[in-house]
C-alpha positions as CSV (number, residue, x, y, z in Angstrom):
1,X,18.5,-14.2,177.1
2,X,15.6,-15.6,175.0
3,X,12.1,-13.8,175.9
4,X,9.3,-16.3,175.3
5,X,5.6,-15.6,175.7
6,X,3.5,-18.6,176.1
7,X,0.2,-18.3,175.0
8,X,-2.1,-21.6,175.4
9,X,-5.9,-22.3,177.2
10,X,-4.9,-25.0,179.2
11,X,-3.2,-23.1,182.7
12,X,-1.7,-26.6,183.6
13,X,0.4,-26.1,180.2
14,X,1.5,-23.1,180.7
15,X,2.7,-23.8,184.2
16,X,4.6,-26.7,183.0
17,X,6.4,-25.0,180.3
18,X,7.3,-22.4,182.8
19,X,8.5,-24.4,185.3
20,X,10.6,-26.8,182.9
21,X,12.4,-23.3,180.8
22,X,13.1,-21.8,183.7
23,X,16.2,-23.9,184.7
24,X,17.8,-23.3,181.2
25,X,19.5,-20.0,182.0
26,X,19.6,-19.0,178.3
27,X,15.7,-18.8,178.3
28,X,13.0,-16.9,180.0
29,X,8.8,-16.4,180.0
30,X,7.9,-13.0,180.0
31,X,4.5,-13.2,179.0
32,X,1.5,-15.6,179.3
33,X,-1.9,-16.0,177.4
34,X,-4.7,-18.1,177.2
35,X,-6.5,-16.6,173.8
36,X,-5.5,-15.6,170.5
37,X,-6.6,-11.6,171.8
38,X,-3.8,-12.1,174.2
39,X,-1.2,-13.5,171.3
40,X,-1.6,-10.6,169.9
41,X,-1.1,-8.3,172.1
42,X,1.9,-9.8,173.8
43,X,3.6,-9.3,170.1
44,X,2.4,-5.7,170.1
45,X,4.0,-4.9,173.6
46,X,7.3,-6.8,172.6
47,X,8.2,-8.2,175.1
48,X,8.8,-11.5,173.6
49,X,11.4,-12.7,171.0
50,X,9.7,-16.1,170.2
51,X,5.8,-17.0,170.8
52,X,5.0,-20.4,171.7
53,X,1.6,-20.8,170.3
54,X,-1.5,-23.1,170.7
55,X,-3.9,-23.9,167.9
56,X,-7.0,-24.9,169.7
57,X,-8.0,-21.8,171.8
58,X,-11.7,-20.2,172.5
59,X,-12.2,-16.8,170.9
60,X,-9.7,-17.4,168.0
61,X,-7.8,-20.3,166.7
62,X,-4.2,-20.7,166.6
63,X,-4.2,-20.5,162.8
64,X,-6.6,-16.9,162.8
65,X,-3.7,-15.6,165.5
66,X,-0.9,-16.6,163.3
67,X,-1.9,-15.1,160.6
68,X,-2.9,-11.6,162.6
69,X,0.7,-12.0,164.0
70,X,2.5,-12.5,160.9
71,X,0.5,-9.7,158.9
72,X,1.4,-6.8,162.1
73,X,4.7,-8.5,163.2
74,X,6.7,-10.8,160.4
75,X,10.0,-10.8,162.0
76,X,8.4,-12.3,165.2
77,X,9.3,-16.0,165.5
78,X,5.9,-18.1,166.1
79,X,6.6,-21.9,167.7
80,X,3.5,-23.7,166.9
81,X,2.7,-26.6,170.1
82,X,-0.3,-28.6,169.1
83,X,-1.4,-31.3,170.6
84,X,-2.6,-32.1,166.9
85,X,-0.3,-34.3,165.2
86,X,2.4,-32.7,162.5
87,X,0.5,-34.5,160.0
88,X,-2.7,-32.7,160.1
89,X,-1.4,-29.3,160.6
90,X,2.5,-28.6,160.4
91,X,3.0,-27.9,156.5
92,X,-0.1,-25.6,156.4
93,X,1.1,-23.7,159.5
94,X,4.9,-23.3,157.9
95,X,3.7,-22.4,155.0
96,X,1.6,-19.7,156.2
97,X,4.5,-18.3,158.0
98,X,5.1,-20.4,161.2
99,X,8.9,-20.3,162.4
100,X,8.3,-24.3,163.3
101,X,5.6,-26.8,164.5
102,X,5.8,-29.2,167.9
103,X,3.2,-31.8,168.8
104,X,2.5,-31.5,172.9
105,X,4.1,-35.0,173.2
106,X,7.9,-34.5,172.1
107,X,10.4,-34.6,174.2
108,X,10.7,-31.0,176.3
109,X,14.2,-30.9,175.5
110,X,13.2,-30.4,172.1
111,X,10.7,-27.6,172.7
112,X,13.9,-26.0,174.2
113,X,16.0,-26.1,171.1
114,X,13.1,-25.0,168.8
115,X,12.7,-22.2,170.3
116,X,16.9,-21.2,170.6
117,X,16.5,-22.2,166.7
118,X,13.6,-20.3,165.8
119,X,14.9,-17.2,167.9
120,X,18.0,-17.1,165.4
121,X,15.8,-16.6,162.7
122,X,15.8,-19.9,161.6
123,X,12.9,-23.0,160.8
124,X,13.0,-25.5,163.5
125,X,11.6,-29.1,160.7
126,X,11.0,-31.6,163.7
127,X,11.9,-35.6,162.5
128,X,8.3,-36.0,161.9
129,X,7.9,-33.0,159.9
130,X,10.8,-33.7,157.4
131,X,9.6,-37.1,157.0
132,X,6.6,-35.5,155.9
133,X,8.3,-33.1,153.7
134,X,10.7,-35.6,152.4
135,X,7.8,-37.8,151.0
136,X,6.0,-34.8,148.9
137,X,9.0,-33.8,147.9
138,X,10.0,-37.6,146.5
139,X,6.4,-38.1,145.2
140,X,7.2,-35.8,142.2
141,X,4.0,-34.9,140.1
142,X,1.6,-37.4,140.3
143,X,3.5,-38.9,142.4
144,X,3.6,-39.2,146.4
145,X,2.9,-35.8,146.6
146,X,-0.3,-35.7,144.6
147,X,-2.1,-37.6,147.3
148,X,-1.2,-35.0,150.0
149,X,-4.6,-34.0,151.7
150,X,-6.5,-31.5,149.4
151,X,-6.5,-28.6,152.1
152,X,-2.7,-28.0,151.5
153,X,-3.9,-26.4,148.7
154,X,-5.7,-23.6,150.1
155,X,-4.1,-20.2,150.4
156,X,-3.9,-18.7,154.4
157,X,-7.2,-17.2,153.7
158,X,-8.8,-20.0,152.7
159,X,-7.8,-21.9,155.2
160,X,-8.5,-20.0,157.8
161,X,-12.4,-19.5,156.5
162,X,-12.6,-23.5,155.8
163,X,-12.1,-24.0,159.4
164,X,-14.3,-21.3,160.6
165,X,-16.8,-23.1,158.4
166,X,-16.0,-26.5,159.2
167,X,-16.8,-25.2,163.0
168,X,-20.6,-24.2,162.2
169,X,-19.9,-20.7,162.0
170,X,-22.1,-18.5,159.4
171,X,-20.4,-16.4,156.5
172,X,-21.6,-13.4,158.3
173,X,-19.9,-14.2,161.5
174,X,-16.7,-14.9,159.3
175,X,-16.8,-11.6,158.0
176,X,-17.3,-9.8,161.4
177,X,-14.2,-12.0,163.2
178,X,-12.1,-11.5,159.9
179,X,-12.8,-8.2,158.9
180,X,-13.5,-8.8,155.8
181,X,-17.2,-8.5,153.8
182,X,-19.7,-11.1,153.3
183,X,-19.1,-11.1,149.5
184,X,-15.8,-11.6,150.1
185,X,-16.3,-14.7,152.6
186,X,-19.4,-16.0,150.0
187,X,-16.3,-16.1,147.3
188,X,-13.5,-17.9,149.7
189,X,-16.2,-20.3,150.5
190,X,-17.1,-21.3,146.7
191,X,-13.1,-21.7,146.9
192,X,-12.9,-24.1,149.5
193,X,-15.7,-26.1,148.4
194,X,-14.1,-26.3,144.6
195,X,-10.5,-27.3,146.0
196,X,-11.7,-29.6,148.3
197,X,-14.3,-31.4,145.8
198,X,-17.3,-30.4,148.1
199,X,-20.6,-29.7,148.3
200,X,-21.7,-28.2,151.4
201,X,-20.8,-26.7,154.6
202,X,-21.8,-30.5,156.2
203,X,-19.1,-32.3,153.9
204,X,-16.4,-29.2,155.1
205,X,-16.8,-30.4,159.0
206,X,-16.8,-33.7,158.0
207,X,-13.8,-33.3,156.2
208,X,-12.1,-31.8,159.1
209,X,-12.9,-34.1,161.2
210,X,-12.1,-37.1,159.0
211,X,-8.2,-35.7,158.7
212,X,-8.2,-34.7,162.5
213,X,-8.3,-30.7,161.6
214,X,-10.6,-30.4,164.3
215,X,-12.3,-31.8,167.4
């Protein structure tokens, strides 16, 4: 029996991946969240052997809880299920330690195999994803590959403070959520901005709006 802990703001999701893994007998939900607070804490009671996680939530984003998982709980297999496309999101999240990466419109049967894959300590690389990975891959140096969006670049940290930024939040307010100092944030910022071939914190939203990284 697969434990699976749902964690996703949207009560009408949840409910309907409950309802539709409940009549495979190989897999059951033991836990449901609605914030990234509760992501974690379902991994620290666990109770679960694969999270099913959302990016977009309220207090914390999908990408902040990942990386809180991962640092506390590696072995813990983390199902990203976005309603953002794979494009914008998927080799980011796998590189920063996601177990695999579903957009909310695939077929449900394939949410159910993800997670019996991911649960074996495997990757679960959806069509759309290998496509994606098949064509950097191809493109070689200056290639393809080289005109992959500039935010694949950026480390986990990085990324995680671009889109903090890109939100409106101040450095200070960064630093509080991610424990880290305002120094610290004032560097990872210059970072971002220099990878991404920016100037300001305007150009960073508009960025992430402009590839969808945000809504």
């Amino acid at each position: 029996m697969i434990r699976i802990g749902i964690v996703d703001d949207h009560a009408i999701v949840r409910t309907g991946l409950r309802q539709y893994l409940s009549d495979h007998v190989d897999l059951r939900v033991t836990g449901e969240g609605s914030s990234g607070h509760d992501a974690l804490e379902m991994a620290r009671a666990g109770d679960v052997d694969v999270l099913l996680l959302d990016i977009s939530m309220p207090d914390q984003s999908g990408v902040d809880a990942l990386a809180a998982i991962k640092a506390r709980f590696p072995e813990l297999p983390v199902l990203i299920l976005s309603g953002f496309p794979e494009a914008h999101y998927a080799t980011t999240l796998l590189r920063q330690g996601a177990s695999g990466y579903l957009n909310k419109e695939c077929d449900p049967e394939e949410i159910a195999n993800a997670i019996r894959q991911v649960s074996r300590g495997r990757r679960y690389i959806s069509a759309a994803v290998a496509e994606q990975l098949a064509d950097n891959v191809a493109g070689g140096p200056g290639g393809a590959a080289s005109d992959k969006p500039l935010h694949e670049a950026l480390s986990e940290r990085e990324f995680q403070v671009f889109l903090r930024l890109a939100q409106g939040e101040t450095v200070g307010h960064i630093a509080e959520a991610l424990f880290l100092s305002v120094k610290t944030v004032s560097t990872y910022r210059t970072r971002v901005l220099e990878k991404l071939k920016l100037q300001t914190n305007s150009d960073l939203t508009y960025y992430a709006l402009k590839n969808g990284l945000i809504q």
